[in-house]
C-alpha positions in Angstrom: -19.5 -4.0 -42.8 -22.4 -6.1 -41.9 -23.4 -6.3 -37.8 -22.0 -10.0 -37.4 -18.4 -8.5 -38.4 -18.5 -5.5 -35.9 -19.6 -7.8 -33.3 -17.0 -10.7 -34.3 -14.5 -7.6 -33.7 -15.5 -6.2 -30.8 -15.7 -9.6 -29.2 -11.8 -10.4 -31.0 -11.0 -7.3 -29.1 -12.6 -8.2 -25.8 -10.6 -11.7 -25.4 -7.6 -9.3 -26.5 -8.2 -6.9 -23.7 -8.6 -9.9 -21.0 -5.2 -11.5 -22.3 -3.6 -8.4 -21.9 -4.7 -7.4 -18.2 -4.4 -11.1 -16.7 -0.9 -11.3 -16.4 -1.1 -8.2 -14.6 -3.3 -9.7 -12.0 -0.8 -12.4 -11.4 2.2 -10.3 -11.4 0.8 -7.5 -9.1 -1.1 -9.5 -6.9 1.9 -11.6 -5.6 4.2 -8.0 -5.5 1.3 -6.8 -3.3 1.1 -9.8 -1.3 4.8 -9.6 -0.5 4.4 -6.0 0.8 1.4 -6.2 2.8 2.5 -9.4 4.5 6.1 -8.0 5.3 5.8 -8.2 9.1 5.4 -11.8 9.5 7.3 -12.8 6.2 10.5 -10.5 8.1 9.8 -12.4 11.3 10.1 -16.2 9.6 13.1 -15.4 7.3 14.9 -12.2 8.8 14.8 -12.2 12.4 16.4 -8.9 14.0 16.5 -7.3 17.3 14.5 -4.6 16.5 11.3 -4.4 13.9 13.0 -1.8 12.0 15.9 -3.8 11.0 13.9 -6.6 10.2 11.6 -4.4 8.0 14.7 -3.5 6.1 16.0 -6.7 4.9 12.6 -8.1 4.0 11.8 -4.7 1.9 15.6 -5.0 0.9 15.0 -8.4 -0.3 11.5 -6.9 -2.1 14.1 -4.3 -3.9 16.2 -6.8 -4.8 13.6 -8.4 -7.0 12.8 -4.9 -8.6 16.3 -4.4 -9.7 16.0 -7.7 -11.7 13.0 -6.1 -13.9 15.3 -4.4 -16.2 17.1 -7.5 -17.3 13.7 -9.4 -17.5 12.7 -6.0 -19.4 15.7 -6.7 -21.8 15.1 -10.4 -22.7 10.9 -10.4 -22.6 11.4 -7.2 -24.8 13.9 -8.3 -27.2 11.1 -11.9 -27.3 8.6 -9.4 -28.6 10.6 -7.2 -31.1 12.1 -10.1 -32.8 9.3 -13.6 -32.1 6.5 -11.7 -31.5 4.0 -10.0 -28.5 2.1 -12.9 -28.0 5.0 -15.3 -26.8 6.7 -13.0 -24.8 3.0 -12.5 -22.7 3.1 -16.1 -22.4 6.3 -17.0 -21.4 6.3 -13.5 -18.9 3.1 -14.8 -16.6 4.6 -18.7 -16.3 7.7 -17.8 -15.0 5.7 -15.4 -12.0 3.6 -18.5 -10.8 6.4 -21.0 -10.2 8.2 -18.9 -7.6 5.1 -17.5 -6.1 3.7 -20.8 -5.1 7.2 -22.0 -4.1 7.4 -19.0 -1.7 4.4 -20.0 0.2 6.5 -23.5 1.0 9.7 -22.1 1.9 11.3 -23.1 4.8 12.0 -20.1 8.1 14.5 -19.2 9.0 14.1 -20.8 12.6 13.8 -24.1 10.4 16.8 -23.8 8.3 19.0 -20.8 9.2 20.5 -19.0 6.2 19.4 -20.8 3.8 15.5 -19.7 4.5 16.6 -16.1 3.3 18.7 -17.4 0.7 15.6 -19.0 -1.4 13.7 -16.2 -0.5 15.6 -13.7 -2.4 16.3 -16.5 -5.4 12.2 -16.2 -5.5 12.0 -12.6 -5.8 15.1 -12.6 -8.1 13.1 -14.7 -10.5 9.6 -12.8 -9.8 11.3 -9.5 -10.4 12.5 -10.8 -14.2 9.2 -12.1 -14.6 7.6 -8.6 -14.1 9.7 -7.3 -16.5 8.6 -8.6 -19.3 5.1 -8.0 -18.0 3.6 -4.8 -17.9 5.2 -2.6 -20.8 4.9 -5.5 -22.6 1.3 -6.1 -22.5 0.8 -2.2 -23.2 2.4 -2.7 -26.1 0.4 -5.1 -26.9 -3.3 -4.2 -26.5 -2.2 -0.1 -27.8 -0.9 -1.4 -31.1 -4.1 -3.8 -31.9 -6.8 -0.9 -30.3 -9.3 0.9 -32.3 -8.9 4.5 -33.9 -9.0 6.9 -31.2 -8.6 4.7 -28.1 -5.2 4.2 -28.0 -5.2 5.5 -24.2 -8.2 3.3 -22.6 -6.3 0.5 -24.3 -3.3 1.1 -22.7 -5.1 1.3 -19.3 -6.2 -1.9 -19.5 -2.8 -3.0 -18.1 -3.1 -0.8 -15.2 -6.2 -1.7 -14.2 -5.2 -5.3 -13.8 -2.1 -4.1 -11.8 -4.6 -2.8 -9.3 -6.9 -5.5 -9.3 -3.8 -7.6 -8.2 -3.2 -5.4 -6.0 -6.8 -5.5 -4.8 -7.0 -9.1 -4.3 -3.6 -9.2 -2.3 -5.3 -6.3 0.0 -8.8 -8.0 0.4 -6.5 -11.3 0.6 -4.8 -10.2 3.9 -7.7 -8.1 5.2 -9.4 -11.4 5.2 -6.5 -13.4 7.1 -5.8 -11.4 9.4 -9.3 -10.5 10.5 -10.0 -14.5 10.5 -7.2 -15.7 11.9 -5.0 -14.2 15.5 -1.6 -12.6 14.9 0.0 -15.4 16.4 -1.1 -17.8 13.7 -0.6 -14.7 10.8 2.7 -15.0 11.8 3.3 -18.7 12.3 1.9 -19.8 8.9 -1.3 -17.9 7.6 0.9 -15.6 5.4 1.8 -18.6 3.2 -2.1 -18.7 2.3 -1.8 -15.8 -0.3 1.3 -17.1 -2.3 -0.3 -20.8 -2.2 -3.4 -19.7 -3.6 -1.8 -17.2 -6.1 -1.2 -19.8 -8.4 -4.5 -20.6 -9.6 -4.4 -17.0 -10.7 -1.0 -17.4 -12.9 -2.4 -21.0 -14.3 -5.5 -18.7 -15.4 -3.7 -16.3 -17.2 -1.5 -19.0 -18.6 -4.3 -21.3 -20.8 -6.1 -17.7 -21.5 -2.8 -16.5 -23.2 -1.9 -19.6 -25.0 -5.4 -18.9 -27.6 -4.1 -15.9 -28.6 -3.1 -15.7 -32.1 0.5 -15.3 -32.8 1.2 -12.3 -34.3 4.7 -10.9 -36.5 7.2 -8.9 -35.3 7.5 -5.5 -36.7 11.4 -6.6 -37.2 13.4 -9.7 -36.9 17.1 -8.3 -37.3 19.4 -6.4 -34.8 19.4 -6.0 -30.8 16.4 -3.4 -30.5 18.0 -2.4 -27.0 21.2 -1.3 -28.8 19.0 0.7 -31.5 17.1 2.2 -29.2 20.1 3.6 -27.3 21.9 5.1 -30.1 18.9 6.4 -31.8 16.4 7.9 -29.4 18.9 8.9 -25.9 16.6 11.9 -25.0 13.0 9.5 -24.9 14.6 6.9 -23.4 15.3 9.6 -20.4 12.8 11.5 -21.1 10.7 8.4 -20.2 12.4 7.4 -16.9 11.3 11.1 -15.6 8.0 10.3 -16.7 7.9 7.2 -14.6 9.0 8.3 -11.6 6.1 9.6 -9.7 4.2 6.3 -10.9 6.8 3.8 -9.4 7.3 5.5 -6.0 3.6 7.0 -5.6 2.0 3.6 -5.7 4.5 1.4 -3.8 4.5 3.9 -0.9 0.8 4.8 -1.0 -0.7 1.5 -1.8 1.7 -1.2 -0.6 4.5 0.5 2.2 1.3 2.8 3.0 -0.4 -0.2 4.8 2.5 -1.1 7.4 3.5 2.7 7.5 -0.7 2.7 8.8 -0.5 0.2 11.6 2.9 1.6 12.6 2.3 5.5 12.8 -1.4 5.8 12.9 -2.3 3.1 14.9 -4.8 1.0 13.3 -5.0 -2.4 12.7 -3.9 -4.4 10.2 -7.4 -4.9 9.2 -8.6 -1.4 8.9 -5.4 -0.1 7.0 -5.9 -3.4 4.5 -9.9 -2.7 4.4 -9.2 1.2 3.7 -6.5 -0.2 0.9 -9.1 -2.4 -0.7 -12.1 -0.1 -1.1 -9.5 2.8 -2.2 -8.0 0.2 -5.1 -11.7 -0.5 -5.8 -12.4 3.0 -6.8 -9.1 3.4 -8.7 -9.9 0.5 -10.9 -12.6 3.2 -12.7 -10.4 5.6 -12.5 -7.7 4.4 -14.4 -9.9 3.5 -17.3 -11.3 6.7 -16.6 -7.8 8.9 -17.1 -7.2 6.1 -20.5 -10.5 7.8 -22.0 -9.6 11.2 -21.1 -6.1 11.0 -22.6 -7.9 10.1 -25.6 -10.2 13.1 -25.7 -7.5 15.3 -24.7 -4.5 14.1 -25.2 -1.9 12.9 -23.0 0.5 15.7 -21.7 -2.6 17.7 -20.0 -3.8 14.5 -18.2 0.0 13.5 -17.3 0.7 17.7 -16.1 -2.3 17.6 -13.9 -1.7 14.7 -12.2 1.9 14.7 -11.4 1.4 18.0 -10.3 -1.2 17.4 -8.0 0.7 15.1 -6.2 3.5 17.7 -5.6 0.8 20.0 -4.0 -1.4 17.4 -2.6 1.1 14.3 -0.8 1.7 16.2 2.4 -1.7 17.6 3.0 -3.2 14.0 2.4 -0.7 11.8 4.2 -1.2 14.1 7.4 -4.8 13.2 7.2 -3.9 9.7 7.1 -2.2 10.0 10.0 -4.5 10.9 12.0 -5.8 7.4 12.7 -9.6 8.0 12.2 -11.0 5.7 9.3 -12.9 8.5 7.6 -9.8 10.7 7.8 -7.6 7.8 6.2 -9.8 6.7 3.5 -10.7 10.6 1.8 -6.4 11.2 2.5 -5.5 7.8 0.4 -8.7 8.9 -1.9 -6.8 11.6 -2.8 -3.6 9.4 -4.1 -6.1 7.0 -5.4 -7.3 9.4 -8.1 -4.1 11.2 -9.2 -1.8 8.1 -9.0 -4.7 6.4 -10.9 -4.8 8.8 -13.7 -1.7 9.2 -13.9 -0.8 5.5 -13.8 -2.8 4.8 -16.9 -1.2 7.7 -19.4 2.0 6.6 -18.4 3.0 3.5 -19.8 1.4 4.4 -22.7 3.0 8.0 -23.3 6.0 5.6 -22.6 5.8 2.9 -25.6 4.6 5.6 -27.6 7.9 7.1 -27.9 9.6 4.4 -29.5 9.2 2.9 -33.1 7.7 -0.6 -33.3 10.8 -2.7 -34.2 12.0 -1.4 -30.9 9.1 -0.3 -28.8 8.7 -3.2 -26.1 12.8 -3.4 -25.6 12.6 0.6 -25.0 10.0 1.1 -23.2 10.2 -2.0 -20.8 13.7 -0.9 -20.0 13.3 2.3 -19.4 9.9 2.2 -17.1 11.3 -0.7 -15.0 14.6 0.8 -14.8 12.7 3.7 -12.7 10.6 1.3 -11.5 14.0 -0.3 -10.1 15.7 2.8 -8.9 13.1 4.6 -7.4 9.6 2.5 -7.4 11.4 -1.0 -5.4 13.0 0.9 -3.7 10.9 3.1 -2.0 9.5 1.9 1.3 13.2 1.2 2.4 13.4 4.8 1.5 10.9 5.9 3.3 11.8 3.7 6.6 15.4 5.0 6.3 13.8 8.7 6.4 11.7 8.1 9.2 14.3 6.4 11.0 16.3 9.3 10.4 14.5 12.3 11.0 11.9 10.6 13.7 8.9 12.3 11.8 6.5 9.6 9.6 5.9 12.5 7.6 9.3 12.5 6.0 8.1 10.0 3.4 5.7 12.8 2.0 9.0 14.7 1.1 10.4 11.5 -1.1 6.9 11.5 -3.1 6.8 15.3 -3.6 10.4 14.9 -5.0 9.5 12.2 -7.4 6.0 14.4 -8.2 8.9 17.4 -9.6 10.4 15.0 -11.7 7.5 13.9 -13.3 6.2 16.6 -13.5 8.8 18.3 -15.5 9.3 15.5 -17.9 5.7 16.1 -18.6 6.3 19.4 -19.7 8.7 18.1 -21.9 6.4 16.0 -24.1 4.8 17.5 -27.3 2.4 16.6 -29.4 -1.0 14.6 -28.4 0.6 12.0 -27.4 4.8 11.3 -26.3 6.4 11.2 -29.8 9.0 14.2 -29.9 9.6 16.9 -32.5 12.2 16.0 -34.6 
């Protein structure tokens, strides 16, 4: 194999790799957006008496769009098994930017009255299908055309967009509202984000259109069906796994900023600066736990982590509520690394459970049914158990739960990587 070859490959797999991880940005970034601009996007569409109330409905309306992935999951997933990868990443990132744009021109509710929240849950209805298709499916994707022997930093690749969506929502908002007063935050600079989110999604679009189509590993039956009847105990074996995953990183990397200026006291620009530099680190990370998946296979790295959260979530948040910066940043540190690792073994573990005329219906249905259940759903969760039990702690008690979960399916997977004894 001559030098021009290997570098023709690795640069074949390069352009892969950014296909695969731009979507993500798109599809996290507007998710993240959502969540740290909650406060002003509940005052223009659900107006309550009290903030608590209208924190519910807008996170209720940000669940709402979660339990949609499933579905999305079903139809992006049956695209792949059956058409091909390639068009179900393409069609999967167009159908995020069109209701993200739209959101940042919809009508208050001051202007309009009920029909303000109305289209606002119609947009996260169609977001939330949108995202289903997304992630699993781009795992898939780059883990089934990656070199011998990194399967897992493939497959990280995914989550490291995720984050860097996330990142740019967080630096995003740390940037409006330390340019901009409240008042005006809450009158119209919100819209900013969504506005400028679609140059992102166009991005992603004309990147994924040159990739080369590829064949489906099947183009008969409903893989969805097959996948039920033949492989039950993955299937739940891999919405355990995914617990931890879904609620740690919407309660400690989206919820965790309003829980911030709330219960610790700080502003909206420290908790969003904090969330930025944190997600900055967590980028390596990921691609970090990928590689040692690889060298050591995945159950270990999966164990640990999910684990450490059970031990670690209490100990950390209480630091983070302490309201000094320092304390804040080495408490969500701690989240940032084991949610991090964790993050990026398990979508793969997932989609490596399932054969290939099936895998993206399986795996895409099972992580974003979790994802639904327990990851959308989570900072309405965690308000409801403040609320309840008057301690911002009690949130640390939902994540620990979700940490055993995990952390017992974990112990359930054999071999190197999540394919089960027969």
């Amino acid at each position: 194999m001559t030098s021009e070859t290997i570098d023709g490959g690795r640069r074949d797999y390069r352009q892969l790799v950014i296909a695969g991880t731009v979507g993500n940005v798109m599809e996290w970034y507007d998710f993240a957006v959502y969540g740290y601009f909650v406060r002003p996007i509940g005052h223009a569409f659900f107006p309550a008496d009290s903030e608590t109330a209208s924190l519910l409905a807008a996170y209720g309306t940000f669940a709402v769009g979660f339990l949609m992935r499933p579905l999305g999951a079903a139809v992006f997933g049956y695209v792949a098994d059956r058409t091909g990868r390639a068009y179900s990443l393409i069609w999967s990132v167009v159908a995020m930017a069109a209701p993200s744009f739209l959101i940042g021109l919809l009508p208050t509710y001051q202007e309009v009255g009920l029909v303000a929240p109305l289209l606002m849950l119609l947009c996260r209805v169609l977001q939330g299908f949108a995202v289903g298709g997304e992630y699993i499916g781009s795992v898939v994707f780059l883990m089934e055309r990656a070199p011998p022997g990194q399967r897992g930093v493939a497959g990280s690749w995914p989550s490291v967009g995720s984050i860097f969506g996330f990142l740019l929502g967080s630096a995003l908002g740390a940037a409006v509202f330390g340019a901009m007063p409240h008042a005006e935050v809450f009158a119209w600079g919100w819209r900013l984000p969504f506005l400028l989110g679609v140059a992102v999604g166009l991005t992603g679009y004309f990147i994924r259109r040159r990739i080369r189509p590829d064949e489906p590993p099947s183009r008969e039956g409903f893989p969805l069906a097959e996948a039920v009847r033949r492989h039950p105990v993955q299937m739940v074996l891999a919405i355990g796994l995914s617990v931890v995953n879904g609620v740690g990183f919407y309660l400690m990397f989206s919820y965790i900023v309003t829980w911030l200026q709330i219960y610790a006291r700080v502003t909206p620009h420290v908790s969003l600066l904090v969330n930025s530099i944190n997600m900055v680190i967590m980028m390596p990370v990921t691609l970090w736990g990928g590689w040692l998946s690889d060298k050591v296979g995945s159950k270990p790295v999966l164990v640990v982590s999910a684990a450490g959260l059970l031990v670690l979530s209490w100990p950390s948040l209480l630091l983070m509520h302490s309201g000094v910066t320092v304390e804040i940043f080495l408490g969500q540190l701690v989240f940032c690394v084991l949610v991090g690792v964790y993050s990026a073994v398990n979508p793969v573990i997932v989609a490596d459970m399932f054969p290939a005329a099936e895998r993206s219906s399986a795996a895409s249905v099972t992580y974003n049914v979790t994802l639904a259940v327990a990851g959308g759903t989570a900072p309405l969760v965690a308000i409801w158990l403040i609320d309840t039990t008057g301690d911002p702690m009690a949130m640390a008690f939902y994540l620990m739960l979700a940490a055993a979960i995990s952390t017992t399916a974990s112990l359930l997977v054999r071999r190197r990587y999540a394919v089960l004894s027969p």
